[in-house]
MIKOL-968535 format. One line per 3 residues: number of its first residue (from 1); for each residue x, z, y of N, C-alpha, C, CB. Coordinates in nm, 2 decimals. Atoms other than C-alpha are relative to their C-alpha. Glycine has a CB too. Example, Ala and Ser with C-alpha at 12.3 -4.5 7.8 and 13.67 -1.06 7.14 Angstrom:
% MIKOL-968535
1) 0.09:0.00:-0.12:1.23:0.78:-0.45:0.09:0.00:0.12:-0.10:0.12:0.00 ~ -0.09:0.00:-0.11:1.37:0.71:-0.11:-0.08:0.08:0.11:0.04:-0.14:0.05;
% end
This chain:
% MIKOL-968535
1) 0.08:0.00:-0.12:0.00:0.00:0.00:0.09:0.00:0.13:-0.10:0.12:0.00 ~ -0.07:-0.01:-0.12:0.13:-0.04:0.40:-0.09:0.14:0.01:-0.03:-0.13:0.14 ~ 0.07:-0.14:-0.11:0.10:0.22:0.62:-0.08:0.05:0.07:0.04:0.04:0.07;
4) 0.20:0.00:-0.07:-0.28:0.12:0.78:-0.01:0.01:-0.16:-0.10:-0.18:0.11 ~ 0.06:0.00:0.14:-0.36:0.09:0.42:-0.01:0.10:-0.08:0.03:-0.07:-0.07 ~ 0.00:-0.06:0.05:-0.29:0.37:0.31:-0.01:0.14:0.07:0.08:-0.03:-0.06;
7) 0.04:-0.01:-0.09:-0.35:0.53:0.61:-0.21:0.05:-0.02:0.07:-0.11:0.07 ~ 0.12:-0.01:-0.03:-0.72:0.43:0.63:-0.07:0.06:-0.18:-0.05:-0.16:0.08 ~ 0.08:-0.06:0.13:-0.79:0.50:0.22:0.04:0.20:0.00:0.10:-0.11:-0.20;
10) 0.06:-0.16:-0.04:-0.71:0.88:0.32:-0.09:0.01:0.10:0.10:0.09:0.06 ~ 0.08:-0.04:-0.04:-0.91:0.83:0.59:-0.17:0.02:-0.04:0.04:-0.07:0.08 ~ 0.09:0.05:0.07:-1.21:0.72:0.37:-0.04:0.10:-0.09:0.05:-0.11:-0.07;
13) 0.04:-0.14:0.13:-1.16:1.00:0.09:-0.01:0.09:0.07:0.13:0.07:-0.12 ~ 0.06:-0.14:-0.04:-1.18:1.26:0.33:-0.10:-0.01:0.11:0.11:0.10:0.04 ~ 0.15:0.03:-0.02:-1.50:1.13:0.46:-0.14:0.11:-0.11:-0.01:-0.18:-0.05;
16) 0.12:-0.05:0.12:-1.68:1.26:0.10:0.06:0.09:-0.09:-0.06:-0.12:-0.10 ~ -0.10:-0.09:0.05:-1.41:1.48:-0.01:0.05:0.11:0.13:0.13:-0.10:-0.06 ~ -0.05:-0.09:-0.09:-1.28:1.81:0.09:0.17:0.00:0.03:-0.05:0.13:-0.05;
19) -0.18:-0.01:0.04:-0.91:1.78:-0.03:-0.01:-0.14:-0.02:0.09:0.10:-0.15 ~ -0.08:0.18:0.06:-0.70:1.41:-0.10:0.02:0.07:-0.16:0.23:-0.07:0.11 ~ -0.06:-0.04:0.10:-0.66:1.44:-0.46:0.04:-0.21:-0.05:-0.12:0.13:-0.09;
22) -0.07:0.08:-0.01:-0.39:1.16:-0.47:0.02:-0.06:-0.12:0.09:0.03:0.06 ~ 0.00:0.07:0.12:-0.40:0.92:-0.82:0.18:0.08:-0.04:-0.02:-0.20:0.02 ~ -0.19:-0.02:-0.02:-0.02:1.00:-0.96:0.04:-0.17:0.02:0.12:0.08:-0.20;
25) -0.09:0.12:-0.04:0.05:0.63:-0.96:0.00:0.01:0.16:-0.07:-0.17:-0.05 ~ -0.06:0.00:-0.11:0.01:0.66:-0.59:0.08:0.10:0.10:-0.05:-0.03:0.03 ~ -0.14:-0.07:-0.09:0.21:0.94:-0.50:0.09:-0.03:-0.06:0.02:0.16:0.02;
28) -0.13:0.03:0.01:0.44:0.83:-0.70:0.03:-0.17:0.10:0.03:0.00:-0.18 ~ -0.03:0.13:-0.11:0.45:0.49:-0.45:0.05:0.06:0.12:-0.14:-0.09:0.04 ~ -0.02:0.00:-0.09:0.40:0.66:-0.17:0.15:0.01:0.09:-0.07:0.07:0.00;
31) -0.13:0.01:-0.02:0.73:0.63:0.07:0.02:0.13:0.13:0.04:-0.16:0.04 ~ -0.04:-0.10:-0.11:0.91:0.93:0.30:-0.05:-0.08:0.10:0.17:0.04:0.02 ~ 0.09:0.01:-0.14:0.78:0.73:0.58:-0.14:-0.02:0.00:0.04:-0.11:0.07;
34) 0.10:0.01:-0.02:0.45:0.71:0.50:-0.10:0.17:-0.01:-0.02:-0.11:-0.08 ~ 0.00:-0.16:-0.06:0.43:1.09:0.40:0.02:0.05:0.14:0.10:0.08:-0.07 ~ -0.01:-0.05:-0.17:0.53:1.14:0.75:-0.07:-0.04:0.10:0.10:-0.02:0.07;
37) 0.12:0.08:-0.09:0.28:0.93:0.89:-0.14:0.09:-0.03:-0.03:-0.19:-0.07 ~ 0.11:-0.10:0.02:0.00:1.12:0.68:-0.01:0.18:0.05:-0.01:-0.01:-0.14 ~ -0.01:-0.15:-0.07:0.14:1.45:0.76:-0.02:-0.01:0.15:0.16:0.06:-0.02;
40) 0.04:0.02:-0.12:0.17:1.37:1.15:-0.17:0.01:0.01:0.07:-0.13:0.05 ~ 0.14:0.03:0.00:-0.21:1.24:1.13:-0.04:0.10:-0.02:-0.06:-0.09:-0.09 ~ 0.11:-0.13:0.07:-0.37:1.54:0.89:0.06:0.10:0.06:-0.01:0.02:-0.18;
43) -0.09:-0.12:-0.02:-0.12:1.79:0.96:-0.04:0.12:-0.04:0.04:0.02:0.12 ~ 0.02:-0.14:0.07:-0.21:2.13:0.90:-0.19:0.04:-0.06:0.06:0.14:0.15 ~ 0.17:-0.02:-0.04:-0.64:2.07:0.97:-0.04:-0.08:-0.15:-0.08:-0.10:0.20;
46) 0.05:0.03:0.13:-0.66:1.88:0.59:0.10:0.03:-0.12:-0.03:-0.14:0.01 ~ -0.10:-0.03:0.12:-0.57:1.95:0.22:0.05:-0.09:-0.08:-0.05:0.09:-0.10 ~ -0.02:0.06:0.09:-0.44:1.80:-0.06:0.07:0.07:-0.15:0.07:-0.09:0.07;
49) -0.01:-0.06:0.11:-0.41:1.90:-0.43:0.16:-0.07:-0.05:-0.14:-0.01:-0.09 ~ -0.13:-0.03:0.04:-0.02:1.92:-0.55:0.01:-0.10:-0.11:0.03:0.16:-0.03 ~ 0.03:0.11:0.10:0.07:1.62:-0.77:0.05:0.07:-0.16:0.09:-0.14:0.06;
52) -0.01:0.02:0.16:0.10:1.65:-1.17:0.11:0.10:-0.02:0.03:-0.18:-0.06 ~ -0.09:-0.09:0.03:0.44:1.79:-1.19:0.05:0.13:0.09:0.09:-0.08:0.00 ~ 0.00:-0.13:-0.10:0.42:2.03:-0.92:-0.06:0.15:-0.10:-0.14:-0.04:0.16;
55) 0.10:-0.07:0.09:0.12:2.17:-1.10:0.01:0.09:-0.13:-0.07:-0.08:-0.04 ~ -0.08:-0.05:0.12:0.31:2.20:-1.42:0.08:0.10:0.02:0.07:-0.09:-0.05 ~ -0.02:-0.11:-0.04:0.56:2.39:-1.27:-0.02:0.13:0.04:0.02:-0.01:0.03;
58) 0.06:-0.11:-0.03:0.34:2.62:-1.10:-0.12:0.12:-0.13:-0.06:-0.08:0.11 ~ 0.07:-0.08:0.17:0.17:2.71:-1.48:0.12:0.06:-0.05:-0.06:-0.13:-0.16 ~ -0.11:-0.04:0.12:0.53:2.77:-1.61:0.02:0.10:0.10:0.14:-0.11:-0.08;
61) 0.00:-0.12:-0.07:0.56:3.01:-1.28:-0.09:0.11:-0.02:0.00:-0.03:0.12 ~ 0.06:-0.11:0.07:0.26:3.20:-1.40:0.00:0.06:-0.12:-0.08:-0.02:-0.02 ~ -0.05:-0.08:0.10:0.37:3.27:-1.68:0.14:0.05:-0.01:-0.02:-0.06:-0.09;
64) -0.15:-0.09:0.01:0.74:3.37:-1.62:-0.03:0.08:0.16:0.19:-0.14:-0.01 ~ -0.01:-0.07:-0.13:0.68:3.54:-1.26:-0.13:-0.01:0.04:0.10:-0.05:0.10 ~ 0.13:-0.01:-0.06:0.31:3.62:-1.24:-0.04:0.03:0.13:-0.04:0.07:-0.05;
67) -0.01:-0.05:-0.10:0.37:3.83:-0.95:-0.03:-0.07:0.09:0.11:0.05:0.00 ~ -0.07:0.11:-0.07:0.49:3.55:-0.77:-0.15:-0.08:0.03:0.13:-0.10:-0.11 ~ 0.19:0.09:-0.02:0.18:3.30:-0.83:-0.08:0.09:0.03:-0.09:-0.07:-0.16;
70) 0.09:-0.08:-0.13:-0.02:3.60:-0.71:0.03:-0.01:0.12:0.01:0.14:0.00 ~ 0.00:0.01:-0.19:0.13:3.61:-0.37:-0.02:-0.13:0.00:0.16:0.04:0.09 ~ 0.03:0.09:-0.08:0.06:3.25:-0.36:-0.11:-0.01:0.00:0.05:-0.11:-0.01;
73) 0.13:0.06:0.03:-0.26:3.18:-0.51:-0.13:0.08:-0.04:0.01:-0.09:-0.11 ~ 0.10:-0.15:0.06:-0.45:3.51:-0.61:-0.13:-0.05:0.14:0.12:0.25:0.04 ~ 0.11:0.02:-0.10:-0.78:3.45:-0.41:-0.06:-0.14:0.00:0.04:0.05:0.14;
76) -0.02:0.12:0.04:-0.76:3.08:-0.52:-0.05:-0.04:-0.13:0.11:-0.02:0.01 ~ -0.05:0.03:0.15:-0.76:3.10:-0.88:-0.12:-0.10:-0.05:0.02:0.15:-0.10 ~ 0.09:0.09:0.08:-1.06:2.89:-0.95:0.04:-0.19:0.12:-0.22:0.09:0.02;
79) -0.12:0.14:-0.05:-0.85:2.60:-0.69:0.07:0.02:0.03:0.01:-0.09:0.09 ~ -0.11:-0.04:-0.07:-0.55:2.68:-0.64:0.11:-0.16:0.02:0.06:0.14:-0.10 ~ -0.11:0.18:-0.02:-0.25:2.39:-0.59:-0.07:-0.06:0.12:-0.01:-0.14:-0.18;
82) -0.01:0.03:-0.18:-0.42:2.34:-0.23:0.11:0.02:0.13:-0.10:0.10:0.06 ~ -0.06:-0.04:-0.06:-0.19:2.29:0.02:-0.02:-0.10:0.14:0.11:0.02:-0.07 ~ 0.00:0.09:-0.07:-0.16:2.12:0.36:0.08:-0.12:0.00:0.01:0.05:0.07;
85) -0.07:0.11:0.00:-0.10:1.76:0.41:0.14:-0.04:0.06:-0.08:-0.07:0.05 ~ -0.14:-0.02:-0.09:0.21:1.88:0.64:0.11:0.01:-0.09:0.01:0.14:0.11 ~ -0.14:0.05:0.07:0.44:1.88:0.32:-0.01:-0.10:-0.09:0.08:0.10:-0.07;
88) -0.03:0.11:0.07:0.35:1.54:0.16:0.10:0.00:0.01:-0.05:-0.12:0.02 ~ -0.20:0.08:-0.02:0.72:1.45:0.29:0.09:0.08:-0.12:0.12:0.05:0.22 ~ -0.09:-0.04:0.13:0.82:1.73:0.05:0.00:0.00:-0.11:0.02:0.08:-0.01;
91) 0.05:0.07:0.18:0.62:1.63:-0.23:0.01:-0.17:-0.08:-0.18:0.03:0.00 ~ -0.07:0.17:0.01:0.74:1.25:-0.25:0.14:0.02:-0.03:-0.01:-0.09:0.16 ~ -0.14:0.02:0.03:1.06:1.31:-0.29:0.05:0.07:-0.14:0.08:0.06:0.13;
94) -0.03:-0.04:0.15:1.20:1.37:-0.66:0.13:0.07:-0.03:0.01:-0.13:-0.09 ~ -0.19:-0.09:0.02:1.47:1.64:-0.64:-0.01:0.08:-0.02:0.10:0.03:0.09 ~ 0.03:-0.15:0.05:1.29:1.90:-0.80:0.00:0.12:0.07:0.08:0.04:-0.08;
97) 0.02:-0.09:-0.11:1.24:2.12:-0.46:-0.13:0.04:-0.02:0.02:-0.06:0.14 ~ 0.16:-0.02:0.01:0.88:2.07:-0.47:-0.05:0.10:0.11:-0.05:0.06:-0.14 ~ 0.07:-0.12:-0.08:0.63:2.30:-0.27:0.07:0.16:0.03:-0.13:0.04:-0.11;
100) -0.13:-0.11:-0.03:0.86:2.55:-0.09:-0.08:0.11:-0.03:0.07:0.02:0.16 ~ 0.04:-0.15:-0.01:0.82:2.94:-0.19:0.08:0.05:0.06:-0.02:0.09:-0.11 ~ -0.07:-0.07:-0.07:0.91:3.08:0.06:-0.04:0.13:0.15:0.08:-0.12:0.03;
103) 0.09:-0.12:-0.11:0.63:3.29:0.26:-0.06:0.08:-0.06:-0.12:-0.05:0.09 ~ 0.08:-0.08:0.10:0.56:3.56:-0.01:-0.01:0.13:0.10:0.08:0.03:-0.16 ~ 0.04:-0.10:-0.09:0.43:3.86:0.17:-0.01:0.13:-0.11:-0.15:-0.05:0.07;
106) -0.04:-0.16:0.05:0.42:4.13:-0.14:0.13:-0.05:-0.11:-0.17:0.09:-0.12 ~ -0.13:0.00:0.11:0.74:3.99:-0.32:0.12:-0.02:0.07:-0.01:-0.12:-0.11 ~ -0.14:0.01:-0.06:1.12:3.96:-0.21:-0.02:-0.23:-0.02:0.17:0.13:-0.15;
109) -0.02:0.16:-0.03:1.11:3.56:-0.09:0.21:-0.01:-0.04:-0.06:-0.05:0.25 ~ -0.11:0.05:0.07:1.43:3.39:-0.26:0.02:-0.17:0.03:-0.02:0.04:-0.16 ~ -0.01:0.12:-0.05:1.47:3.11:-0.05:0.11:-0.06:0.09:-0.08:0.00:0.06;
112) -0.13:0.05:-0.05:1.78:2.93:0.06:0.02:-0.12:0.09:0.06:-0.02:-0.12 ~ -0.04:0.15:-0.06:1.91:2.65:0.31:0.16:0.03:0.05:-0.13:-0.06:0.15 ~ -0.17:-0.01:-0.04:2.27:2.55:0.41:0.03:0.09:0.11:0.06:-0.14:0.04;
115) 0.01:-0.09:-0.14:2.22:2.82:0.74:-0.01:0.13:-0.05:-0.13:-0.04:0.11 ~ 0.00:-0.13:0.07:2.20:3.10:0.49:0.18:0.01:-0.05:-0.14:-0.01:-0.16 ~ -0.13:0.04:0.02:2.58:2.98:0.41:0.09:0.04:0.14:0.01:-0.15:-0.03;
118) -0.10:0.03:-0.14:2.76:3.12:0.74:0.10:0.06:0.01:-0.05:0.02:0.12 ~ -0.08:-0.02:-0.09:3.06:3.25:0.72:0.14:-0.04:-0.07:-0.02:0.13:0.05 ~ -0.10:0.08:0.08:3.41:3.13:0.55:0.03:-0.02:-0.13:0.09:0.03:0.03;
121) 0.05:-0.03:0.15:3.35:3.28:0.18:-0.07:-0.13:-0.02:-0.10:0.14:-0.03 ~ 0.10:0.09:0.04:3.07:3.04:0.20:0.08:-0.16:-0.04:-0.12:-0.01:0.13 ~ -0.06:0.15:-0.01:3.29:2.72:0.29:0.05:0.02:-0.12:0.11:-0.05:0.12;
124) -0.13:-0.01:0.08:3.60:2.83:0.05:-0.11:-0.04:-0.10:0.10:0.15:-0.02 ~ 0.05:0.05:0.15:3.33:2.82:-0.24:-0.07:-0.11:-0.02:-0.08:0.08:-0.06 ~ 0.08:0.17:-0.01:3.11:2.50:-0.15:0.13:-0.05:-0.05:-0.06:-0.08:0.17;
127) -0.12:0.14:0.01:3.45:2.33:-0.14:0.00:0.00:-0.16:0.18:0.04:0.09 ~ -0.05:0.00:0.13:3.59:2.49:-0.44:-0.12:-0.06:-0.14:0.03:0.17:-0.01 ~ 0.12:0.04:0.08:3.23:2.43:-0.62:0.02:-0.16:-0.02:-0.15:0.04:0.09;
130) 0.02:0.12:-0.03:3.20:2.08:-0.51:0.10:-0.06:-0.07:-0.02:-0.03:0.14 ~ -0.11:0.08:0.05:3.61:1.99:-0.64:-0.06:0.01:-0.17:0.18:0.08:0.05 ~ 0.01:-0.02:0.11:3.51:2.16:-0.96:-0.16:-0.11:-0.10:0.00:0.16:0.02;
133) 0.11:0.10:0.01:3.14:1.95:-0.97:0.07:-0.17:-0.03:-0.10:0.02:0.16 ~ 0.00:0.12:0.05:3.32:1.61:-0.92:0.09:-0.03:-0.10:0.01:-0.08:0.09 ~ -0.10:-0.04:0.09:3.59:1.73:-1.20:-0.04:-0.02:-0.14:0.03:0.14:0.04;
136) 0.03:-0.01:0.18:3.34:1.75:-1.44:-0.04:0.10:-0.10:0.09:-0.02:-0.06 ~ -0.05:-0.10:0.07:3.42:2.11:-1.49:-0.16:0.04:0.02:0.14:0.09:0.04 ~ 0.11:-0.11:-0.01:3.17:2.36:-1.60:-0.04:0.07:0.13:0.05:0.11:-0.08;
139) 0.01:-0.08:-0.07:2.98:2.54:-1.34:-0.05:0.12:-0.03:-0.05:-0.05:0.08 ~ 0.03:-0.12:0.03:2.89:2.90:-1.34:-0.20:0.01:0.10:0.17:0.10:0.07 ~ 0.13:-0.01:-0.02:2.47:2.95:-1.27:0.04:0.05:0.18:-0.08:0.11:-0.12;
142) 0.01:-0.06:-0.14:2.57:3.12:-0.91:0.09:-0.11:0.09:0.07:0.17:0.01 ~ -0.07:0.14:-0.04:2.79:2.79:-0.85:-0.09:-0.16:0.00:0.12:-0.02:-0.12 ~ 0.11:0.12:0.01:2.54:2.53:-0.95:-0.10:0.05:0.10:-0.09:-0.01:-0.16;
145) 0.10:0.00:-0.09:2.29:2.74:-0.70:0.09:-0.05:0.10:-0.08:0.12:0.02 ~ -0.09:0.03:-0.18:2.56:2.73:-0.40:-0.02:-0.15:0.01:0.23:0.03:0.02 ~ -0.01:0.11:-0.03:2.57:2.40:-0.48:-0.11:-0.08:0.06:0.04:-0.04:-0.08;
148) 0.15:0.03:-0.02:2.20:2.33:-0.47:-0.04:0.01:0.13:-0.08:0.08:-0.08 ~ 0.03:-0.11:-0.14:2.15:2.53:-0.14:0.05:-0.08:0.10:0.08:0.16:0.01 ~ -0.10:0.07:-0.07:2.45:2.28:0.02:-0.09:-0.18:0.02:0.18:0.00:-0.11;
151) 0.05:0.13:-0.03:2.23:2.00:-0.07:-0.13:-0.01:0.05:0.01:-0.07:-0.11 ~ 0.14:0.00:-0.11:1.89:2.11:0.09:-0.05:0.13:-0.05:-0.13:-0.14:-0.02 ~ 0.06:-0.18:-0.01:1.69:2.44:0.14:-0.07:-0.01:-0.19:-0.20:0.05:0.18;
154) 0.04:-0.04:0.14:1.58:2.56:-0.25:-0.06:0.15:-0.05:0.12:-0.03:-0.08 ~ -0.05:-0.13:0.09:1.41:2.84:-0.42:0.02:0.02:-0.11:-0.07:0.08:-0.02 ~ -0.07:0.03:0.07:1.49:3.00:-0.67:-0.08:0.00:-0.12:0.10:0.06:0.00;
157) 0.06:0.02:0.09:1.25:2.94:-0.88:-0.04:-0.12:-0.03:-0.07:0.06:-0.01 ~ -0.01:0.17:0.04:1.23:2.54:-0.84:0.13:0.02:-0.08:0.03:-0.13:0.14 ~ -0.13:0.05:0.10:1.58:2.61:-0.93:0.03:0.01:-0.10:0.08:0.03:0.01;
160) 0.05:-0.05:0.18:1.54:2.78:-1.26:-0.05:-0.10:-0.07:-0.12:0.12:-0.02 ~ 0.10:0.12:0.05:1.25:2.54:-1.35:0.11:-0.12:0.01:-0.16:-0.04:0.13 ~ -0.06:0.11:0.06:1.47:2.25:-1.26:0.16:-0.01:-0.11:0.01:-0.08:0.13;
163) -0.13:-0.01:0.12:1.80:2.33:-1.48:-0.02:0.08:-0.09:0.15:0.04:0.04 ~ 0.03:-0.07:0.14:1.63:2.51:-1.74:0.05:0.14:0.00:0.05:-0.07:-0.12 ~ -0.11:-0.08:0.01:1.82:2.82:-1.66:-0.17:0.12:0.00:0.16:-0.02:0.16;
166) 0.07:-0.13:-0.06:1.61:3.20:-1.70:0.01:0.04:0.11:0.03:0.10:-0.06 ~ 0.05:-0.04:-0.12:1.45:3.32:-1.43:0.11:0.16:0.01:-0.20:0.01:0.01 ~ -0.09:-0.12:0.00:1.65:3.65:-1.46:0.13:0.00:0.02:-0.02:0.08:-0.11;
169) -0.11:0.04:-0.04:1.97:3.47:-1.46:0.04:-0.08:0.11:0.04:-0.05:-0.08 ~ -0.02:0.05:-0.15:1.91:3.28:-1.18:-0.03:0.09:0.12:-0.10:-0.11:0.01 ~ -0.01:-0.12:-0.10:1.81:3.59:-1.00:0.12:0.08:0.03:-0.09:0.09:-0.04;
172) -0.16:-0.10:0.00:2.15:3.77:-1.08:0.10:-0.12:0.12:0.10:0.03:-0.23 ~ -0.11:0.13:-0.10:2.35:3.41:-0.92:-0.04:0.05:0.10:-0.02:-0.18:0.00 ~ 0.06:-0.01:-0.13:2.15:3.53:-0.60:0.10:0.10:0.01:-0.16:0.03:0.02;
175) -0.06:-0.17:-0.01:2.29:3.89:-0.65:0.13:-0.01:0.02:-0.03:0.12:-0.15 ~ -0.12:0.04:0.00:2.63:3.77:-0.72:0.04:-0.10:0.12:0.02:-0.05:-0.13 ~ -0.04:0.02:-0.16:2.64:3.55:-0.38:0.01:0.07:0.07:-0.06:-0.05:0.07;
178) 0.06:-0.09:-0.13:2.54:3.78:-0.17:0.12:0.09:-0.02:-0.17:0.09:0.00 ~ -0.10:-0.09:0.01:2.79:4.03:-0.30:0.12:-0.09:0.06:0.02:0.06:-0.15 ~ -0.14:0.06:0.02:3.07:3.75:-0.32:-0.02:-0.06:0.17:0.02:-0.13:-0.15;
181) 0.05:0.04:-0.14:2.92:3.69:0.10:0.01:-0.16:-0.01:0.11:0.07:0.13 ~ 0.04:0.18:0.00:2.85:3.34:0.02:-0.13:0.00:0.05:-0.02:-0.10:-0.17 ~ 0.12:0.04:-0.10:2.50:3.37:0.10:-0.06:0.13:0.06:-0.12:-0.09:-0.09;
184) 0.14:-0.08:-0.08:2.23:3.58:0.35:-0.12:0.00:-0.10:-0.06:-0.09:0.15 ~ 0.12:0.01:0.04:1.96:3.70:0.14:-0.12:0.04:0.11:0.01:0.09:-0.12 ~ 0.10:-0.04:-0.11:1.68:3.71:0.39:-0.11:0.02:-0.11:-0.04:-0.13:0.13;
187) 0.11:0.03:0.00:1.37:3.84:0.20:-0.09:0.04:0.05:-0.01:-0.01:-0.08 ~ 0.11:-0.05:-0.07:1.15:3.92:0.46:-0.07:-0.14:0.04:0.04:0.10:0.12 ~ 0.08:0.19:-0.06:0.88:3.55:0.54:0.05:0.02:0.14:-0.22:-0.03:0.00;
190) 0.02:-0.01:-0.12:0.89:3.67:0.88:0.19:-0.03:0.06:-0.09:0.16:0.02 ~ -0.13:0.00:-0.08:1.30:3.69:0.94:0.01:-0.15:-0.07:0.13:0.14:-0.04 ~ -0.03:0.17:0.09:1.31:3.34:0.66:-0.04:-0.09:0.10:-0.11:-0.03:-0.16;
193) 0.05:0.10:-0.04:1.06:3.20:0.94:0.11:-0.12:0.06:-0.09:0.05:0.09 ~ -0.07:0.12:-0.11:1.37:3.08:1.16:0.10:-0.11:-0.08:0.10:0.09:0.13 ~ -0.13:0.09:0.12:1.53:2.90:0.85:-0.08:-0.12:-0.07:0.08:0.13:-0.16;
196) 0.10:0.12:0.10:1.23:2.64:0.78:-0.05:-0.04:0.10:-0.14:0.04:-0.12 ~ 0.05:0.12:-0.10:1.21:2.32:0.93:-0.09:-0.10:-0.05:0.10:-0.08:0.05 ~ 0.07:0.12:0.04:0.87:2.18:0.79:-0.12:0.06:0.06:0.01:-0.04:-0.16;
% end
């Protein structure tokens, strides 16, 4: 589809619809610039239901970190995977980020971007990470996250989900940055706000 065309068939569904609930063949078409076109347009005032693999994820988060899917969706539970059309741009893109957690209000938020990295520890180990990544070599779970973190904001529970790693072992890599001052754990939503640009 162009960008009037795809454009005006949202405009159309949410005529007789409350939410976009987006085919997967066409979010999987859709392009970063046309997500930005629908986001601009709908922006925060319409929904849209979370595509196929989002969804999945968010079942395998109920069941390994219930907690968690409570602070997002508890009050939801008969629709939940609503969200605003303002992060199509993040749901188009295939890099296993997906739907940021990162505004939990009764849990410790575990949310990362390269600005959580500030002070020389941080560099020395990106670097070191990064020689050892194009080397080949093994990484260590708190090395694969730095790395992750260097390449766009992540939590850590996409992150788990996407390298298969336990949620409990990917929580300790957190524990072990922070000690080793590689990263800022911020989990308060409210201090996280000034670290999210979507």
């Amino acid at each position: 589809m162009t960008n009037i065309e795809i454009t005006e068939w949202c405009g159309e569904y949410l005529k007789e619809n409350r939410f976009i609930l987006f085919p997967e063949a066409l979010y999987d078409s859709i392009t970063p610039e046309q997500a930005a076109i629908l986001a601009e347009k709908y922006g925060h005032t319409k929904l849209l239901m979370l595509p196929a693999g989002e969804i999945h994820f968010f079942e395998w988060l109920l069941e390994n970190d219930p907690v968690v899917w409570n602070d997002l969706w508890l009050g939801n539970e008969e629709e939940p995977y609503l969200v605003g059309i303002s992060f199509l741009p993040l749901l188009v893109v295939k890099d296993g980020r997906g739907f940021p957690i990162c505004d939990l209000t009764t849990c410790d938020n575990n949310y990362f971007s390269v600005e959580h990295m500030v002070d020389a520890e941080s560099k020395l180990l990106l670097e070191s990470v990064k020689e050892r990544f194009m080397n080949k070599d093994p990484l260590s779970v708190a090395q694969l996250l730095i790395l992750e973190i260097s390449m766009g904001p992540i939590d850590i529970w996409h992150f788990a989900y996407k390298h298969r790693i336990q949620l409990e072992e990917a929580k300790l890599a957190i524990t072990q940055l922070v000690e080793d001052k590689a990263i800022v754990h911020l989990t308060n939503a409210e201090h996280l706000a000034n670290f999210i640009n979507f």
